[in-house]
C-alpha positions as CSV (number, residue, x, y, z in Angstrom):
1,X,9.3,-7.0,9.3
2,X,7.2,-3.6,8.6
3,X,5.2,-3.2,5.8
4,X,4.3,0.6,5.0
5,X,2.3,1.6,1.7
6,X,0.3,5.2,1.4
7,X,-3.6,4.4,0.6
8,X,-6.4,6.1,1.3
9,X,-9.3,5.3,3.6
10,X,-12.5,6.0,6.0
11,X,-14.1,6.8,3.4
12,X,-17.1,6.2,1.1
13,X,-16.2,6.4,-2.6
14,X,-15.0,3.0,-3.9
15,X,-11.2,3.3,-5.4
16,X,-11.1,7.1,-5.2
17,X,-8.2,9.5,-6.9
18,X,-5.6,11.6,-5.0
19,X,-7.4,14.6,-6.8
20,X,-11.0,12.9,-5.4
21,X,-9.4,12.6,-2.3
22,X,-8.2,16.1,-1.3
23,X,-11.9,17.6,-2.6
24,X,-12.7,16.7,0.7
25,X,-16.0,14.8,-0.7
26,X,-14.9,11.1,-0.6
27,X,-14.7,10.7,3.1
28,X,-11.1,9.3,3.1
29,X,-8.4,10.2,4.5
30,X,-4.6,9.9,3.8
31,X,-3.4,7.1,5.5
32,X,-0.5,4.1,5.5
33,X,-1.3,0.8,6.1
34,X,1.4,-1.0,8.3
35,X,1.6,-4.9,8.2
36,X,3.8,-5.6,10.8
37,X,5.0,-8.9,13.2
38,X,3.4,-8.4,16.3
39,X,6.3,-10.7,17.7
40,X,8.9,-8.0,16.6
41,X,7.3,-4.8,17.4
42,X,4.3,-3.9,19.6
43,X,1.0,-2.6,18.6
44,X,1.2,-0.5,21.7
45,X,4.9,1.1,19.8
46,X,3.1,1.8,16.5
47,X,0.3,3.9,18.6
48,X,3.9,6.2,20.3
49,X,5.1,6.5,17.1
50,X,2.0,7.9,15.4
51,X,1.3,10.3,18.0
52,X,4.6,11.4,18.4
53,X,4.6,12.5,15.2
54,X,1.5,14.7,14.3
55,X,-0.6,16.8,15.9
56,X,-3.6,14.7,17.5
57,X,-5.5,17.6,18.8
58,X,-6.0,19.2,15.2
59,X,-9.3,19.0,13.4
60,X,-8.5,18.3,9.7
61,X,-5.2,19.6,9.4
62,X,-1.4,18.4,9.9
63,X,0.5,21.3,9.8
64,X,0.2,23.4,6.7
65,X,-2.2,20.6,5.1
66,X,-6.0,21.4,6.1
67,X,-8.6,19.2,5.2
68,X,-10.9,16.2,6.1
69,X,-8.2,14.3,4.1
70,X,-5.8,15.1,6.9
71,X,-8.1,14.0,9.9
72,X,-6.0,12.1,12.9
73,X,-7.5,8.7,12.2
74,X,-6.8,4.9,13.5
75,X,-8.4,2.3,11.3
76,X,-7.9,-1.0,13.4
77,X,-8.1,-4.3,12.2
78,X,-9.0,-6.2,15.8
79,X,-10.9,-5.2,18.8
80,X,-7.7,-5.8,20.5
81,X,-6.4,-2.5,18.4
82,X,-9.7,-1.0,19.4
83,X,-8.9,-1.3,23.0
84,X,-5.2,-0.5,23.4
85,X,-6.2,2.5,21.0
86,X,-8.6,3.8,23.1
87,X,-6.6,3.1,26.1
88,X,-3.6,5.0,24.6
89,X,-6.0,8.2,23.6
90,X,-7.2,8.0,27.2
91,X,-3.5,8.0,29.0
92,X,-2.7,10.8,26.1
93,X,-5.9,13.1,26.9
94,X,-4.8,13.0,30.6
95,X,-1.1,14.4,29.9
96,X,-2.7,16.6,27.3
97,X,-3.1,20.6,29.0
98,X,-6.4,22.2,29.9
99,X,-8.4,22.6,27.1
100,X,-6.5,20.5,24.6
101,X,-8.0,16.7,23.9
102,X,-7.0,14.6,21.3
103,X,-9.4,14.3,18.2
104,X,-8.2,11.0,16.7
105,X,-10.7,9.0,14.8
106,X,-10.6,5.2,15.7
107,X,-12.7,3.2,13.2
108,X,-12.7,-0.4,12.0
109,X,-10.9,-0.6,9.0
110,X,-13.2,-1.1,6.1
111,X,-11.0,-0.7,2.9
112,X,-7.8,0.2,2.1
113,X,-7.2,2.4,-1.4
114,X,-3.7,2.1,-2.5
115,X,-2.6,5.2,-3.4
116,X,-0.8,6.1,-7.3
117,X,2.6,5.6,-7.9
118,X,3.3,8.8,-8.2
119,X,1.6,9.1,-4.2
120,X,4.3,6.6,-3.4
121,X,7.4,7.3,-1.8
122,X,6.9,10.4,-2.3
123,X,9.8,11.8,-0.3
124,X,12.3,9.8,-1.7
125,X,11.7,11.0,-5.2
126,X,10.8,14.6,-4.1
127,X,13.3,15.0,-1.1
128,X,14.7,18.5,-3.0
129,X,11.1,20.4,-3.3
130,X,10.4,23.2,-1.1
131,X,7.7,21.2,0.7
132,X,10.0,18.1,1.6
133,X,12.6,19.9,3.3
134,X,10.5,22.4,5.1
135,X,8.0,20.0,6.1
136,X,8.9,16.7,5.9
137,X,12.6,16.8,6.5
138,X,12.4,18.1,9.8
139,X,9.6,15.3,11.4
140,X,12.0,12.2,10.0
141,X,14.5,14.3,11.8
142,X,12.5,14.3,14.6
143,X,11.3,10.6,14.2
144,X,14.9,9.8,13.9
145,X,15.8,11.5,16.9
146,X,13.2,10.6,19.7
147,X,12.9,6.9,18.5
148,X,16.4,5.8,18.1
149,X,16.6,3.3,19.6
150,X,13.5,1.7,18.6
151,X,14.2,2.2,14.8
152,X,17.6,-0.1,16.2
153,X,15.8,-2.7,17.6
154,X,13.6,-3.2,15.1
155,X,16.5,-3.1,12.6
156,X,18.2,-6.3,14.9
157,X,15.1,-7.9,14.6
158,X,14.9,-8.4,10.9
């Protein structure tokens, strides 16, 4: 099974505030933790999901959000995440084009902030605002799309 909660972390302020967060002076960024089985789903899965999905060659910014808040960032809880990130930044930077590298962060993970409820499934409760279904909408499409059959096998598994 897959655990996913929205927190905040890399950072330096101890139990910071969405509005602390996205002044840019805390250090964190917006993250999700994910406790997962490595028995049902592969580290190595996680890391092709996560850069499928955003732009890892973007300082501070995921699509319209721009900030330090936004930074491509792997906090890993093992040196064996350490490595088979690395590895997987290395493979990526030499399929990347000329000139493009990926900027992802990888850092131990220090803490984890969770972040308020309201931060919390956020989509789910927000799905009809402008910003879900301009932004988000169309990346779980996407998600949906290219990793079908992953999203199937994980749902067996449970």
């Amino acid at each position: 099974m897959v655990s996913i909660m929205p927190r905040y972390a890399g950072g330096s302020v101890k139990k910071p505030t969405y509005e602390q967060v996205c002044s840019g002076r805390t250090g964190h960024a917006e993250a999700i933790r994910i406790e997962f089985d490595p028995s049902q789903i592969a580290f190595r899965d996680l890391l092709t999901v996560f850069f499928a999905t955003h732009d890892p060659t973007t300082l501070n910014r995921q699509g319209n959000d721009v900030g330090t808040q936004y930074r491509s960032i792997i906090l890993y809880a093992s040196e064996e995440q350490k490595r088979e990130a690395e590895q997987f930044i290395k493979e990526l930077n030499g399929s990347l084009p000329h000139g493009q590298t990926v900027v992802t962060e990888v850092k131990p993970l220090d803490e984890f902030y969770e972040a308020e409820e309201y931060h919390r499934k956020y989509y789910e409760n927000n799905a009809y605002r402008p910003y879900c279904q301009l932004i988000i909408s169309p990346k779980l499409q996407k998600l949906y799309k290219q990793f079908t059959e992953l999203l199937k096998s994980h749902a067996r598994a449970r």
